[in-house]
C-alpha positions as CSV (number, residue, x, y, z in Angstrom):
1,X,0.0,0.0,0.0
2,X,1.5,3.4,-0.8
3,X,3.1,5.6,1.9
4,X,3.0,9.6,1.7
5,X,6.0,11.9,3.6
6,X,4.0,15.2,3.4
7,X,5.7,18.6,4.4
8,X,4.7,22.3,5.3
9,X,7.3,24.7,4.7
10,X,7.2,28.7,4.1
11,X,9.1,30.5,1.1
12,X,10.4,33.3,0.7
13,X,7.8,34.5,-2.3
14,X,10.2,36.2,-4.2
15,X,12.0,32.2,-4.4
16,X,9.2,30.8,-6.3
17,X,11.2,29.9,-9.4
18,X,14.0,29.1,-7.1
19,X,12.0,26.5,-4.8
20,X,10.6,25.0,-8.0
21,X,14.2,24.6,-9.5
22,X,15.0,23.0,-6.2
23,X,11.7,20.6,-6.0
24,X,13.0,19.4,-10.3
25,X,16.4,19.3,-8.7
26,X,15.6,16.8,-5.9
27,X,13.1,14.6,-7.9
28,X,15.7,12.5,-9.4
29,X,17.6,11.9,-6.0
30,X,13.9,10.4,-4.6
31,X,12.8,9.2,-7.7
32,X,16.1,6.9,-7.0
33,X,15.2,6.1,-3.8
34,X,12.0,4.8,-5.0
35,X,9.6,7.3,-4.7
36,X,6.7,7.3,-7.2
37,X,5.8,10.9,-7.0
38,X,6.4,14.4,-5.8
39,X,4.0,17.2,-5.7
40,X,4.8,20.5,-4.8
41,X,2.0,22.5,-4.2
42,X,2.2,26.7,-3.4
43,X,0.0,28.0,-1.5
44,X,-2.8,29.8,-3.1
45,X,-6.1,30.1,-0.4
46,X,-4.6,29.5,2.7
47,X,-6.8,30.9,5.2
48,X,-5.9,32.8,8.5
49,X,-7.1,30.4,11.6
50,X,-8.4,32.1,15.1
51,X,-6.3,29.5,16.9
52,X,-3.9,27.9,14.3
53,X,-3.6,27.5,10.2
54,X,-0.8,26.5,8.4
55,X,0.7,30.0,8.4
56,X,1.0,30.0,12.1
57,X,2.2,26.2,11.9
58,X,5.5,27.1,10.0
59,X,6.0,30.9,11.5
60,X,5.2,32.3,8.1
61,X,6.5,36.1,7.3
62,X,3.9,38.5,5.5
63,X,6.5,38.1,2.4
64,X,6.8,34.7,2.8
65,X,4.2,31.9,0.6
66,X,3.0,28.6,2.7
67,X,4.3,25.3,0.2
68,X,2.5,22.0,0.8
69,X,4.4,19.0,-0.4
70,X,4.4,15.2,-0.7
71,X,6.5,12.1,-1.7
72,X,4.5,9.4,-3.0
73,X,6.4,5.9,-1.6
74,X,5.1,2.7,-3.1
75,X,5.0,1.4,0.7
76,X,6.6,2.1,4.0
77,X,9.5,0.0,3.7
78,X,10.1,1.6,0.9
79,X,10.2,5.1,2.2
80,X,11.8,4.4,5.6
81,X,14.5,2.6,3.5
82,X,15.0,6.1,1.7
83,X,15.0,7.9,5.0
84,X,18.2,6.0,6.3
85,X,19.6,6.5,3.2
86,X,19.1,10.3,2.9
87,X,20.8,10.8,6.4
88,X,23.8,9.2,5.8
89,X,23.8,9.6,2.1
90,X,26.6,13.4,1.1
91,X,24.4,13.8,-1.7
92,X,21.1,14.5,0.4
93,X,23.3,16.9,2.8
94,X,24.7,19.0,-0.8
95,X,21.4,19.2,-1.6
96,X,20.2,21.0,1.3
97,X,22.7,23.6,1.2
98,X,21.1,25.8,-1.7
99,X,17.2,25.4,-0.2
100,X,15.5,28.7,-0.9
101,X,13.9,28.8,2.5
102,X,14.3,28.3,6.1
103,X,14.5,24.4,7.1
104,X,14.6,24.7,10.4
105,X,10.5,25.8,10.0
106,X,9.5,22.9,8.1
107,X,7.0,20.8,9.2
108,X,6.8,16.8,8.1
109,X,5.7,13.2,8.9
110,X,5.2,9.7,7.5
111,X,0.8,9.2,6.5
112,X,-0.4,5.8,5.7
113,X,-3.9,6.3,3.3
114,X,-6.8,5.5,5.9
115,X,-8.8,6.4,2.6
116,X,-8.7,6.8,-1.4
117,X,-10.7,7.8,-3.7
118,X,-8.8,5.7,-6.3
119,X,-9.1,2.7,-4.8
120,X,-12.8,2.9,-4.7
């Protein structure tokens, strides 16, 4: 059964065309790894909360843009196979030096499907 990493992250809005050269940079690396898809989504509608939003989740600046993102894994083994790898692996660690935003902000897990569409 597939496996998803998702991740929040906020951009710099002015890095668009950066973080997208980035996201076609790194697709290779996890397409390697075994990853099925990526999807890099910028935020487009995302709302302020009264007691938290996605803003808020990542400390997003007034010039920054809130980026929602997901690997697609074929299964779990699969994608906890490529997160060993990535944290030992030089290549992962060069990639991270040119990332057009803040890191330390990013917000991520592991989500099994409970539920899809496709699948009927």
């Amino acid at each position: 059964m597939a496996y998803y990493s998702g991740f929040v992250v906020a951009v710099p809005t002015a890095n668009k065309s950066a973080y997208a050269a980035h996201a076609r940079k790194g697709w290779p690396y996890f397409e390697k790894l075994g990853a099925t898809r990526l999807i890099e989504a910028w935020g487009d509608a995302v709302p302020d909360g009264k007691l938290t939003d996605m803003k808020k989740a990542v400390q997003a600046k007034s010039d920054e843009t809130v980026v929602f993102s997901w690997i697609e894994w074929p299964d779990k083994a699969t994608a906890d196979a490529a997160d060993r790898k990535m944290r030992e692996d030089p290549a992962m660690a060069e990639l991270g030096k040119d990332m057009p935003f803040d890191g330390k902000r990013m917000i991520y897990g592991g989500f099994a499907p409970l539920y899809d569409s496709a699948a009927g």
